[in-house]
Every structure is written in C-alpha cells, then in structure tokens.
C-alpha positions as CSV (number, residue, x, y, z in Angstrom):
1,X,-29.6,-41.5,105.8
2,X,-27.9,-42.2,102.9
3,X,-24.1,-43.0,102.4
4,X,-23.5,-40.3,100.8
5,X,-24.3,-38.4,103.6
6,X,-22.0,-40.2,106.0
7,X,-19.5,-39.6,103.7
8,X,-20.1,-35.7,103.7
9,X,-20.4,-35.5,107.1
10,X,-17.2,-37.0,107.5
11,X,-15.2,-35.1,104.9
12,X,-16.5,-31.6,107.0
13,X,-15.7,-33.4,110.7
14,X,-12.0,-34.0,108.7
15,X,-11.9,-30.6,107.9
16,X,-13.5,-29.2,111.5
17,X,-10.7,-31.1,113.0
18,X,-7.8,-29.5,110.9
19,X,-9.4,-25.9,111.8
20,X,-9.5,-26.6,115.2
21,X,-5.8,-27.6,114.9
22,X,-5.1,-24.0,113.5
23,X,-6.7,-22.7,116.5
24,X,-4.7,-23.9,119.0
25,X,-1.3,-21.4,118.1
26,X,-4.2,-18.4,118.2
27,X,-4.2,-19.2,121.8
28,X,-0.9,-20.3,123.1
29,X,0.8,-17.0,121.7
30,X,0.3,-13.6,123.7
31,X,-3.0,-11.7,123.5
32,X,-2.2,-9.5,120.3
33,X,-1.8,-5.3,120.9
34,X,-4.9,-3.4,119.5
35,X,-3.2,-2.6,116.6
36,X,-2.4,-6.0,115.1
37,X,-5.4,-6.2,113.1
38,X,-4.5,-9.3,110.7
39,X,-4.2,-11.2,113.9
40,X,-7.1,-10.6,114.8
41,X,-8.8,-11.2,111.6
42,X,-6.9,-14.2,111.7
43,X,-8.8,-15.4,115.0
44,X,-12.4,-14.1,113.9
45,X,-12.1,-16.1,110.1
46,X,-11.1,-19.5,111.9
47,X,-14.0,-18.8,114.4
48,X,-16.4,-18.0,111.5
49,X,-15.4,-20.9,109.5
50,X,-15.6,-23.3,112.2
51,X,-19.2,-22.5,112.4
52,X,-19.8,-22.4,108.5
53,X,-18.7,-26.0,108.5
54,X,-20.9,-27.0,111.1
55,X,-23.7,-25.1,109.7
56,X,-22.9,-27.5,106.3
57,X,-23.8,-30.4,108.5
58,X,-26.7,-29.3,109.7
59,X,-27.7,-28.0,106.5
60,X,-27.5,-31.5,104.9
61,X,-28.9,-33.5,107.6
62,X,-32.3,-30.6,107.6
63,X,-32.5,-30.9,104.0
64,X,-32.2,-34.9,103.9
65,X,-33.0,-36.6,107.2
66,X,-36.1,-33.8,107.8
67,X,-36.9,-32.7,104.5
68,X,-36.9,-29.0,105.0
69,X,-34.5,-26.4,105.8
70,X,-35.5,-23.2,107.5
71,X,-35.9,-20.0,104.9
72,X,-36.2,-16.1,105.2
73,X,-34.8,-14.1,108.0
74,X,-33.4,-15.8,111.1
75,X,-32.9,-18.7,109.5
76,X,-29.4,-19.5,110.5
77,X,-30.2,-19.2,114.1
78,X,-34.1,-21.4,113.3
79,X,-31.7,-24.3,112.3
80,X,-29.5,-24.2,114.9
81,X,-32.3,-24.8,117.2
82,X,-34.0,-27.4,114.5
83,X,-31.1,-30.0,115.2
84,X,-31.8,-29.9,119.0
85,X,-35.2,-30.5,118.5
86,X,-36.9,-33.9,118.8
87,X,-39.1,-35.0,115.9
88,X,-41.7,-37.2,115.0
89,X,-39.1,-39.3,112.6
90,X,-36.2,-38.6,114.2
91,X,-34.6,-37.9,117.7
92,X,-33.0,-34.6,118.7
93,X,-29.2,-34.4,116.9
94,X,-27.2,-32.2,119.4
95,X,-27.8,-32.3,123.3
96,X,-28.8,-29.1,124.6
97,X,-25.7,-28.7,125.8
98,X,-24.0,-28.9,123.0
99,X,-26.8,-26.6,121.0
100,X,-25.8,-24.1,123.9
101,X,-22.2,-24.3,123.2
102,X,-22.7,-23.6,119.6
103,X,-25.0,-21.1,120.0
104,X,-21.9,-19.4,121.3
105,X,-19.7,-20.1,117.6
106,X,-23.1,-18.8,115.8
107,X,-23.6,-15.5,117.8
108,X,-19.9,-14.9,116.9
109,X,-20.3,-15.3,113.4
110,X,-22.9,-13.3,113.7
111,X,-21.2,-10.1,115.4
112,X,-18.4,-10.5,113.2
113,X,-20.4,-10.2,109.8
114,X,-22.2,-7.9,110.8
115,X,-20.0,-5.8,112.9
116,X,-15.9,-4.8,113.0
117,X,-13.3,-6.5,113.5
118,X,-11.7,-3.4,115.8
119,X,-15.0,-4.1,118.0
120,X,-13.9,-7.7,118.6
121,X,-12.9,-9.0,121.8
122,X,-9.9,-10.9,122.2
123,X,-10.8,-12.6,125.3
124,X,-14.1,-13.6,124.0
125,X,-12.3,-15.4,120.8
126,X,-9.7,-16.6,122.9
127,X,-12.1,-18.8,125.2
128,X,-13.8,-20.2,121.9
129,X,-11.0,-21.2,120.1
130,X,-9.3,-22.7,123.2
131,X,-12.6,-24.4,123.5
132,X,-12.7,-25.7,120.5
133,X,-11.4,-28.7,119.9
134,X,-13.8,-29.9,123.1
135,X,-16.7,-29.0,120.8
136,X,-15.6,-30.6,118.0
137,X,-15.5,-33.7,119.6
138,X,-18.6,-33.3,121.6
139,X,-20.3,-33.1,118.0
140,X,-18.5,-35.8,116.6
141,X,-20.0,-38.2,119.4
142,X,-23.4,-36.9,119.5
143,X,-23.1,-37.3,115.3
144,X,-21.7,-40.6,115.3
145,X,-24.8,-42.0,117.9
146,X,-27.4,-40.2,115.9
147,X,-25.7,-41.8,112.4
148,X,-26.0,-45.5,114.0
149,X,-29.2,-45.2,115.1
150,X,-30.8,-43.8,111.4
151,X,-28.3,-45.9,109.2
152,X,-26.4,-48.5,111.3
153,X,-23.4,-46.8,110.3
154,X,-20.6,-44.9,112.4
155,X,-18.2,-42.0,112.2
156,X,-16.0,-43.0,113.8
157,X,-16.0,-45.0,117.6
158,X,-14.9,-48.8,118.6
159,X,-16.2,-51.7,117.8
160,X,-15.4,-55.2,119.9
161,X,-12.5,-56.8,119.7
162,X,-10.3,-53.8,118.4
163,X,-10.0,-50.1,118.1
164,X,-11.2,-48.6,114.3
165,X,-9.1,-45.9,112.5
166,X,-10.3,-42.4,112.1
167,X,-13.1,-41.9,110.0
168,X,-14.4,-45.1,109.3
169,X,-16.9,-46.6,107.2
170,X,-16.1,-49.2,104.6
171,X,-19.0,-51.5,103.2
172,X,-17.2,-55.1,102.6
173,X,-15.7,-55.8,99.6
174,X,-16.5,-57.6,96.7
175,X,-14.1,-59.1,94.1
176,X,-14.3,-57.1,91.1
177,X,-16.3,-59.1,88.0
178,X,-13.1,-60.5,85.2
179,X,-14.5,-58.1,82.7
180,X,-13.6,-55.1,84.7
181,X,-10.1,-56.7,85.8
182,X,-9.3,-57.2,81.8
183,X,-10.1,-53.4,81.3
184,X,-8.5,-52.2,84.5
185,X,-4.6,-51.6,82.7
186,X,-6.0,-49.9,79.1
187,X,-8.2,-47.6,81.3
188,X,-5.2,-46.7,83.5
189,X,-3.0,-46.3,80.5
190,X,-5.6,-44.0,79.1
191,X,-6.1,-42.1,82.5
192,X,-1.8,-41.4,82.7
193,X,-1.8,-39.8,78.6
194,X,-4.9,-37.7,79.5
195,X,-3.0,-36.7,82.9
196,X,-0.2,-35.7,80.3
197,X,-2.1,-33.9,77.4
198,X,-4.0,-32.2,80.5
199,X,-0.7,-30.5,82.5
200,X,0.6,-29.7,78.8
201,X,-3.0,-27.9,78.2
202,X,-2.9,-26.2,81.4
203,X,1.0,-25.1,81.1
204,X,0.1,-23.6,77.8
205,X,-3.0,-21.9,79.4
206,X,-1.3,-20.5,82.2
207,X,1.3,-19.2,80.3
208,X,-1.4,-17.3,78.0
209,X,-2.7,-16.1,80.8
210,X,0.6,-14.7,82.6
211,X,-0.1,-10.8,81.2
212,X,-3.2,-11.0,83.5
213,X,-1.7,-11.6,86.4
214,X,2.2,-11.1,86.3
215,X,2.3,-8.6,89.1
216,X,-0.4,-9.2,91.6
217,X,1.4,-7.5,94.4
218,X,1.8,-4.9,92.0
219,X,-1.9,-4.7,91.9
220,X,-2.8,-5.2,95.4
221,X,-0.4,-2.1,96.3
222,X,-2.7,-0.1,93.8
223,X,-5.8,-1.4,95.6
224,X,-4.8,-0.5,99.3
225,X,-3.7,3.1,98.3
226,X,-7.3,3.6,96.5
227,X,-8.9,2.8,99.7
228,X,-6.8,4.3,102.4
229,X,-8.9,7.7,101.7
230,X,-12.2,6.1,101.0
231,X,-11.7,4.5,104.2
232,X,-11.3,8.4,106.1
233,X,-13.7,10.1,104.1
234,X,-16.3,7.3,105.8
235,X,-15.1,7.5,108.6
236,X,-15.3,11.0,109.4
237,X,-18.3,11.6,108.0
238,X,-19.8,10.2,111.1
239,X,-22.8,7.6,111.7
240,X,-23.0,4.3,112.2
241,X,-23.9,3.3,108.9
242,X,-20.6,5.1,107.3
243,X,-18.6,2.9,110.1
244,X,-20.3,0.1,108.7
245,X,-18.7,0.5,105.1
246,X,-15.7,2.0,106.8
247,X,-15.0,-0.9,108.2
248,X,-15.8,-3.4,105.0
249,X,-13.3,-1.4,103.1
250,X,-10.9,-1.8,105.7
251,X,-11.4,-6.2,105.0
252,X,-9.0,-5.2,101.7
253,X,-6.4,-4.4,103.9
254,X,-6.1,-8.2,105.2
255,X,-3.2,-9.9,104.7
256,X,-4.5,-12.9,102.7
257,X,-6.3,-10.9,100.0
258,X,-4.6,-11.8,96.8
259,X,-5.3,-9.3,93.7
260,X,-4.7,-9.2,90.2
261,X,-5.2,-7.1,87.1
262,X,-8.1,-8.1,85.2
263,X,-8.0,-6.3,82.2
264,X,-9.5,-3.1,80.8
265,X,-8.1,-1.8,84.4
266,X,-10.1,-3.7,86.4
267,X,-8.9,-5.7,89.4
268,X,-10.1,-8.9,90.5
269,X,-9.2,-10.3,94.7
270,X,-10.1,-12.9,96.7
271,X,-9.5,-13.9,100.4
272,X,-9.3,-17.4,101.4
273,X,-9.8,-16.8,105.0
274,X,-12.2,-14.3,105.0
275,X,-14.3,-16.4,102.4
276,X,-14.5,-12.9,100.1
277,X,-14.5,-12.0,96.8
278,X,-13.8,-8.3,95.1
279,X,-13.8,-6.3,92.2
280,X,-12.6,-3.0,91.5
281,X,-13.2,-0.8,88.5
282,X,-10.7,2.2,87.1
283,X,-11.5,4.2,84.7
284,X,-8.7,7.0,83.6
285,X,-6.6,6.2,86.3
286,X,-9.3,6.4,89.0
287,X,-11.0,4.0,91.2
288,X,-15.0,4.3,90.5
289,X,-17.0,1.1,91.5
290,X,-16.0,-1.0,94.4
291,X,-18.2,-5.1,94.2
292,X,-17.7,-7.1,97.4
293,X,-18.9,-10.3,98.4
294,X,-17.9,-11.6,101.9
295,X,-20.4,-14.7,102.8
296,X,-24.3,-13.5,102.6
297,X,-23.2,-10.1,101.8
298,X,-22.8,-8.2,99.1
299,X,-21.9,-4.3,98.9
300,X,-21.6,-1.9,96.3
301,X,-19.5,1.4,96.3
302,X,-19.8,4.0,93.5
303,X,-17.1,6.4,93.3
304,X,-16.2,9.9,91.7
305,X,-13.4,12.1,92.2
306,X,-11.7,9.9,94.4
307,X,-14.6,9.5,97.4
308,X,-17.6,7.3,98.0
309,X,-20.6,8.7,96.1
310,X,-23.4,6.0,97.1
311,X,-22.6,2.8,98.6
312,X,-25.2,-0.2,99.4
313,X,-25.5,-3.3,101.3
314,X,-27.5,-6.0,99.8
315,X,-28.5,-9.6,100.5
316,X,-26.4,-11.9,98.4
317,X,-28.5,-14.3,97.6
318,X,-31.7,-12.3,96.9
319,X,-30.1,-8.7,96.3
320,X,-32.2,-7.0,98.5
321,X,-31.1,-4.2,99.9
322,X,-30.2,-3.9,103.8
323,X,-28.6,-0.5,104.1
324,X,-27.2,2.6,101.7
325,X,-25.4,6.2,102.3
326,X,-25.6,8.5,99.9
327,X,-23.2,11.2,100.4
328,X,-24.0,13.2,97.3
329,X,-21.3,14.9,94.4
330,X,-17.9,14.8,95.2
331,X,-16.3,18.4,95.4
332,X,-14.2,20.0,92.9
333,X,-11.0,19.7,94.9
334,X,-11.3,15.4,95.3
335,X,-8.5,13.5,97.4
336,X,-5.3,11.8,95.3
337,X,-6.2,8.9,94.3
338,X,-4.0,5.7,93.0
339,X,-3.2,5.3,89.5
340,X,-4.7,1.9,87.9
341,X,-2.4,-1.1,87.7
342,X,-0.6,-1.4,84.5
C-alpha cells in the first residue's frame, strides 16, 4: 500500500466523519409528516453519500492492494463482498460483521436510486443514520489494523507512551537542503503576486459572466412550473415505468437544486446533495428536452406541446439503455407551459 493511499483513505474517513455528524440532527428532531419531502430527501442523500464514500475506499484499495475491481452488472454489490473476502495476498478488510452492517447502507442506496423518495421509510433511515456514527468507527478500526499490517502505517490509534491526534501519519522530518531554504522567500513572493493577478482575473471573469447567471432563482422558478404538469401527465398515465420518470422529475423540486440561465434559453442545475446534474432546453418559450444525470443514471425527456413525448433511462457510463415510454404526439390542446427564463 502506498502512502498515497493512506492519505486518501484518510481524507474520505475525514469526510465520513463530518457526514455522520450531519446525521445526527436527522434523528434527534421529530419523525417528519408525509408531506415534508425535502426532509426526506435530506435523510436519503446523507445515507446515499455515506455509502458513496465508503464505496471510494473500497474502490481504491480493489484497484491497488488486489489489482482488480469488479465490472458489469452487480458490481457494486461484488465489491462489497470482495473486501470481506480473504485472499491469497491479503487478509479479509471488513469483519463479516461489519460487511453485514454495510450491506444495510448499500441496499439503501440501492432502493433509493432506483426507487422514490415517497416510497421511503422513515423508520428504516432513521435506524441507519442513528447507527451511523457506530459504523464509521467500526470501519475506521478494522481500516487502521488492515493499514498496519500491509504498510506499517496507521489511521489513526495509540501508540506507547502517549495518545496520537486524529488522523495521523507523518514520516519524520528532514531538514530541508540550503538551496531550497535560499529559494523559499522569492518563491513565496512569487506565489502571493500570482494569488493577486489570479482573484483580479477571476473578479473580471465573474463579472463577464454575471448576464448568465444574474437571476438564478429567477430561473429555477421557470424550471419548477415547466415540470409541475410533466410531472401529472406521468403520473396519470399509469404504470410503473411512468412512476419511475414521475418521480425523477419530481428530484427538480429539491430544495438544493440551484439553476441558472445558460444562454440561447437553455437552463443549466445542479444539486449538491443529491450528487445531480440537469439541463433543460426551450425553444419559443417552451420546455422540449429535459438531460439528467443523478449518479450512474442518466435520463432523457423529449417534449412537445408541453408533455413528455419519449423519455429514456440509460446507463451513465456506457449509455445503454435500461428503460423508455413512449407516449406518442402530444394533442392539439397541450397543457400551459412556463415561459423560458429571460
């Protein structure tokens, strides 16, 4: 294992930790009424993301420490079970235990990309994220012994004769050579005027930019009323495929997505917590193509008159497709439908 890899691994446990620190008001506050979607959505992203940065250990520790990572379908769930296997060069990573407990996070991820937020239970979320914190540092143990017994070096732990700060490793230290020392000040002069030019260059950038995005809630306004009656026409048009994109419309809704016109009256949006991206195409005042891309998915709506024409799910990384509904010409009478952003 190299140190680079300790050094990863500790930069996602750092970040593991500060998730499971935004988990803890989820479950001291009252169970939230079935309306209050964003809470929920709030929940379900800092489940998901819990697991995505585990899965970014694992990743790394497959692809270096094994020399493979699993591939095709399933493969999420293949490595999962990879890091609690034994192996000819290597221990096991995870305890069964722990495998079974985040087997738990993974088959939530799971329901909740592939599934609706309105399906979710709160109970269920509210067990995992009080349970949390627990896991966390469950892994971190079982990660710290596997680390010292490839590499010799720890995560974090105790060593004789004194406790060790959070997230240590430091190799000793070496007095720097005297030519380095003579160049040390006319590098850090030259490093404070780039830091200058730079924030001038970016203040004039930004600036330039300001007619792009100068009324983003403006623009997200537009957004939500163009989907309100894409979001009904799917939804009574019945079967569970239409639910499906029912519900991925309804993700635009979230309180986090931040929009912005784009020029050409398009709309760009992204979501922080929901790890998504969007783009959204008018053309004489009407919405006609809706791109979304939330984790390993990717769907596409076409549009006419105001209602979903075709849409399609697709695999994100090889854009093949998983799913389509094709609800043929729009009508001559079509639903209102929201004027671009301006």
């Amino acid at each position: 294992m190299s140190p680079d890899l300790i050094e990863d691994i500790r930069l996602e446990m750092k970040l593991l930790h500060e998730l499971a620190r935004e988990a803890g008001p989820l479950v001291e506050s009252p169970a939230p009424a079935d309306a209050d979607r964003t809470r929920k959505l709030a929940a379900a992203s800092v489940l998901q993301s819990f697991y995505n940065g585990v899965e970014k250990i694992f990743d790394r520790l497959a692809a270096e420490v094994d020399g493979e990572r699993p591939a095709g379908e399933g493969r999420h769930e293949r490595l999962l079970s990879q890091m609690a296997a034994e192996r000819p060069a290597r221990p096991a990573v995870i305890s069964p235990e722990l495998h079974a407990a985040l087997r738990e996070y993974f088959a939530f991820r799971h329901a909740y990309r592939y599934g609706h937020y309105f399906r979710l239970d709160w109970a269920a979320m509210e067990s995992l994220a009080s349970q949390m914190a627990a896991t966390l540092e469950r892994l971190e143990a079982e990660l710290d012994r596997f680390c010292r017994t490839r590499a010799g070096l720890r995560l974090t732990g105790r060593e004789e004769g004194g406790e060790l700060p959070g997230w240590w490793f430091a190799p000793p230290r070496r007095p720097a050579p005297a030519w380095q020392r003579s160049i040390a000040l006319p590098l850090l002069g030259a490093a404070i005027a780039g830091a200058i030019v730079g924030a001038v260059f970016w203040s004039l950038l930004g600036r330039s930019r300001q007619s792009v995005s100068r009324q983003p809630a403006v623009a997200g306004e537009a957004v939500r009323r163009a989907v309100a009656p894409l979001v009904r026409q799917l939804r009574a048009a019945g079967g569970e495929e239409a639910a499906r994109f029912a519900g991925v419309l309804e993700f635009l809704n979230a309180a986090d997505w931040h929009f912005a016109a784009a020029g050409g009256g398009d709309v760009a949006g992204r979501s922080q917590s929901l790890g998504a991206e969007a783009a959204l195409s008018f053309r004489a005042g009407r919405l006609v193509k809706i791109d979304l891309r939330a984790g390993d998915e990717w769907y596409l709506f076409s549009l006419g008159d105001g209602r979903v024409v075709r849409a399609a799910w697709l695999d994100r990384a090889s854009a093949l497709p998983k799913g389509a509904i094709d609800l043929g010409a729009a009508p001559r009478r079509a639903p209102d439908s929201a004027a671009a952003p301006r």
